[in-house]
ROTORPA-145482 format. One record per residue: x, y, z negated of N, C-alpha, C, CB in turn; residue in three letters. Coordinates in steps of 0.02 Angstrom, whole numbers, plus 50000, padded with zeros to 5 digits. Each point is the difference from the previous one (the first is absolute). Last residue first. Glycine has a CB too. Layout:
residues N
XYZXYZXYZXYZALA/...
END
This chain:
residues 169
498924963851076500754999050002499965000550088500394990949868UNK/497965020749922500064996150076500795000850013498705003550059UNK/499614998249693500805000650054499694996950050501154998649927UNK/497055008849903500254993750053500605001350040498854996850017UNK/500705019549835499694996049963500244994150024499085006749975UNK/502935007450073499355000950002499514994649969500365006350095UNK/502014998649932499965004049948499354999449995500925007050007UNK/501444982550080499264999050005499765004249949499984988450044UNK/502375008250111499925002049944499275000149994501065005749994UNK/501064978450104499225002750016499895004649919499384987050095UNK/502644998449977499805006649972499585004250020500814999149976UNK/499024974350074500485003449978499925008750012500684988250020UNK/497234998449994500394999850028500535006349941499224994650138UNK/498644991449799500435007150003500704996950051499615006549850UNK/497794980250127500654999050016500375007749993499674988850084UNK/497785010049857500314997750063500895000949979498795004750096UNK/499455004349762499634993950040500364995050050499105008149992UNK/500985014049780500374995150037499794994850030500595003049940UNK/498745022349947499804991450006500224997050045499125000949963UNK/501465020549860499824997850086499684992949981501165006150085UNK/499595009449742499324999850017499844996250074499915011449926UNK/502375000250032499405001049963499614997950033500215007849946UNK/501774988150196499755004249969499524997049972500355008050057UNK/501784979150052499105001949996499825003649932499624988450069UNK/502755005250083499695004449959499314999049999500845007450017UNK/501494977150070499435003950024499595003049933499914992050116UNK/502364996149909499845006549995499505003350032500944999449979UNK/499294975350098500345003849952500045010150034500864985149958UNK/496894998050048500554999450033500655003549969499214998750094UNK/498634984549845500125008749996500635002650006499175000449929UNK/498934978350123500775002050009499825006949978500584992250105UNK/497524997349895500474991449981500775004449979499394987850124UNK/497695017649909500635004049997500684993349985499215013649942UNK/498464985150015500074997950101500745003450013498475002250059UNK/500644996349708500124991850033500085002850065499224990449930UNK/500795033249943499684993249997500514995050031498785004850010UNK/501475019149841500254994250045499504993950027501065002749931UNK/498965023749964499754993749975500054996650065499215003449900UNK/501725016549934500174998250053499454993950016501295004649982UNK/499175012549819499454998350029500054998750076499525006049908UNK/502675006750057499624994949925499184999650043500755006849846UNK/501524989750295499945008849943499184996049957500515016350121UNK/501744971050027499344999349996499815004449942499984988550051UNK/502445005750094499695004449936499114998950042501325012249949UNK/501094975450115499344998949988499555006749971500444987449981UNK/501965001950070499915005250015499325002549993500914997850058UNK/499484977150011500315005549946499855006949999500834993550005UNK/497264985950059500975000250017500385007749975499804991850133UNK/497904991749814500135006150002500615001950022499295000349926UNK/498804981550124500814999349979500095007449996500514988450064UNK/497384991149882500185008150011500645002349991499015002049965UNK/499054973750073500495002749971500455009150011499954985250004UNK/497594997150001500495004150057500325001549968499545003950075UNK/498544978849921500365001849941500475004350066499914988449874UNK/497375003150062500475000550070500605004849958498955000150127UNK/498884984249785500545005250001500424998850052499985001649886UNK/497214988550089500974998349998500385008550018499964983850075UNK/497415010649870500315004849994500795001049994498935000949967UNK/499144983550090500444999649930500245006650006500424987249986UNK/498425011850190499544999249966500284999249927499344995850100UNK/501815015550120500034992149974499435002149952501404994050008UNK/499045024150134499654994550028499994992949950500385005850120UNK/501025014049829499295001549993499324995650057500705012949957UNK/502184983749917499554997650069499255003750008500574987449985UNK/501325023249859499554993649983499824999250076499425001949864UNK/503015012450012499355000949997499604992050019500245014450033UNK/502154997449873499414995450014499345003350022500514992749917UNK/501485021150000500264995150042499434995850018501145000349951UNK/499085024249948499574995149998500504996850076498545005849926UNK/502125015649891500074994650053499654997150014500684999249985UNK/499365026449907499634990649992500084996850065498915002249919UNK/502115023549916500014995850047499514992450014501105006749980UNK/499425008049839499324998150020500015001950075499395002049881UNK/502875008550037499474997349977499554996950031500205006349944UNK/502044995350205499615002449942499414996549961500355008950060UNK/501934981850066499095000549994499805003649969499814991650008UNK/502825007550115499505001649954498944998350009501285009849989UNK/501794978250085499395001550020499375003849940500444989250089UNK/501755001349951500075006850006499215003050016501354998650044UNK/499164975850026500565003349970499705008750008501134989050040UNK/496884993649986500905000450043500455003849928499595004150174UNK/498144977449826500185008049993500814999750003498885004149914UNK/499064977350119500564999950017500395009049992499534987350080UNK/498254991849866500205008850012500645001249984498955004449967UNK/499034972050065500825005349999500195005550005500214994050032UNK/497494996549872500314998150080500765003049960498825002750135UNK/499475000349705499874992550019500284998650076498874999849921UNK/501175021649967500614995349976499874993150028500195006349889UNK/498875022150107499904993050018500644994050004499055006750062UNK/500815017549800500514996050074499674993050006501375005249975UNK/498465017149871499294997750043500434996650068498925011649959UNK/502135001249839500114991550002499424998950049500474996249868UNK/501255023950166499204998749972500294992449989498865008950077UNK/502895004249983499725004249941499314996449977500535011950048UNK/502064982450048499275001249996499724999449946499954997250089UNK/502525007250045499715001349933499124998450031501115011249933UNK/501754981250160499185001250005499845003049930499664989350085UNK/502565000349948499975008649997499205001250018501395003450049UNK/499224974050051500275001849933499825007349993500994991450000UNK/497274988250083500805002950016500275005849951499764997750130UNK/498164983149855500035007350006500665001350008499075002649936UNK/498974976850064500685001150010499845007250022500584987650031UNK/497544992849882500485006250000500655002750025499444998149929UNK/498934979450030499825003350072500505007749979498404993650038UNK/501604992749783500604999150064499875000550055500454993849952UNK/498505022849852499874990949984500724996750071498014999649963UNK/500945024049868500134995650038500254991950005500035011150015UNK/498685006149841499734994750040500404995950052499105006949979UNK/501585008749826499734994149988499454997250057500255003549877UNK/501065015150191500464994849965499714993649957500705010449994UNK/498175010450092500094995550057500464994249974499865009650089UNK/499615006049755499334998350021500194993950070499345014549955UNK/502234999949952500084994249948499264995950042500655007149854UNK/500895007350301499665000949944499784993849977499735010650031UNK/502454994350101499284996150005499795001349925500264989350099UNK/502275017350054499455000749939499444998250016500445008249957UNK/501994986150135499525001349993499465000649957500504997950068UNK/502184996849956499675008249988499414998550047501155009549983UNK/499694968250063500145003849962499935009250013500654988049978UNK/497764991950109500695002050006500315004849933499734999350137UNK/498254979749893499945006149991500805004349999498774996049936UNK/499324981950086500715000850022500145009250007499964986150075UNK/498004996249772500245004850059500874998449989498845011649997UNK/500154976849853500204996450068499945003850036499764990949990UNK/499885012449764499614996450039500145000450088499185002049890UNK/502395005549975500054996849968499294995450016500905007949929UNK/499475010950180500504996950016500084994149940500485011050069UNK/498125006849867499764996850087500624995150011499375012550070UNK/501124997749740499334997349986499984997250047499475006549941UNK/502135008250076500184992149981499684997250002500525000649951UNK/498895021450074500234997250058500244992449981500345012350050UNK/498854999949788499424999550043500334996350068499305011749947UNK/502174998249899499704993149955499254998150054500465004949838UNK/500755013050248500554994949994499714994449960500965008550006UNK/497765010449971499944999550060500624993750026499455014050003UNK/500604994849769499184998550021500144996850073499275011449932UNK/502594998849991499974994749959499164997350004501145005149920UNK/499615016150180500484993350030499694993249970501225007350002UNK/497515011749880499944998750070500614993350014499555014650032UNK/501304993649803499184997649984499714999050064499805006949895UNK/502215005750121500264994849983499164994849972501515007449968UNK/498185014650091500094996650048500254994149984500065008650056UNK/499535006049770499404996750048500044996750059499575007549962UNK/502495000149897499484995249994499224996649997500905002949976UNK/500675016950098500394991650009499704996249992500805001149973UNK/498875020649953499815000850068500234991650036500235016149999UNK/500334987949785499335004449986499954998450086500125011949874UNK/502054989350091499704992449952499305000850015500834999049886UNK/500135021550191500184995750027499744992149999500755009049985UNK/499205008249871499394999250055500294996050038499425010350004UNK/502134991549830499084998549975499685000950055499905004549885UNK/502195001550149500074994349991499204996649989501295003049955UNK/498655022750124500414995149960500024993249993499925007949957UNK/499655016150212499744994549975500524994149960499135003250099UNK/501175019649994500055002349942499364991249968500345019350029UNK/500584986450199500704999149950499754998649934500775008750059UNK/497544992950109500414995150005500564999949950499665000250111UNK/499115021149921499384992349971500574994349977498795000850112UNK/502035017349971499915002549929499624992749979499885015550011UNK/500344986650219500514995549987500105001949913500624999650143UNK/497435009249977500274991050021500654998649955499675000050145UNK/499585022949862499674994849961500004993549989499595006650019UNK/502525009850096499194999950000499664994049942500075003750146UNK/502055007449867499715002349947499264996350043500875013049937UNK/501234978650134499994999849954499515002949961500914998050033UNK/498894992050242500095007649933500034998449943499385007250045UNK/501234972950137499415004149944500345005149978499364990949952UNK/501754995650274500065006349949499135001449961501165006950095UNK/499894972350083499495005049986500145003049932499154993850072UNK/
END
């Protein structure tokens, strides 16, 4: 592909120097260095976490060895119920204020015993922000899509795409 020498783009490009360059390097190099010290964090309390994934700092001090996240994932919320297993695939995105909930309670027992379900996300995953997952949901199948704001009740079948309050699968 041929740039025009006189368009703006490339007056822009030639005429950027060593200094911006440096200047443009090191917000991101700050970032890497946040989000890599957040990822050790978890993995140093007993998540299992792949390499090139990012986890915000908020989810990194809670996790615990109900965690496992595959590699190249990025999430975005810490609202990940943790007291069951949650199992996240390879390549997989959460957006923001996202909220998992793995447990829930017997509403017949009088103690109020927990009922524990675990949650497998399999790869290819993208979940868009204010997603909210319950306990009756177990599988989210690979490269399935749930849109904004849904509410997740039932099992995603593989590349299902969901966009509504109550998905129907």
């Amino acid at each position: 592909m041929d740039i025009d020498k006189n368009s703006l783009y490339y007056q822009h490009i030639s005429n950027r120097s060593f200094l911006h360059f440096i200047i443009g390097l090191y917000p991101r190099l700050i970032q890497y260095i946040k989000l890599n010290k957040a990822r050790k964090k978890a993995i140093k309390q007993g998540a299992n976490i792949g390499e090139n994934t990012i986890i915000i700092k908020e989810l990194a001090c809670r996790a615990n060895t109900n965690l496992t996240i595959g590699e190249n994932s990025s999430i975005g919320s810490y609202k990940i119920d943790l007291r069951s297993p949650v199992h996240i695939g390879n390549n997989v995105i959460i957006s923001n204020d996202c909220e998992i909930i793995t447990t829930s309670h017997y509403i017949d027992s009088p103690e109020w015993e927990h009922k524990y379900y675990g949650l497998e996300i399999e790869d290819y995953v993208w979940i868009a922000s204010n997603v909210l997952i319950l306990p009756s949901c177990r599988r989210i199948g690979k490269g399935a899509v749930i849109g904004a704001g849904s509410v997740v009740v039932k099992d995603v079948p593989p590349m299902a795409v969901m966009g509504e309050i109550l998905p129907n699968v």
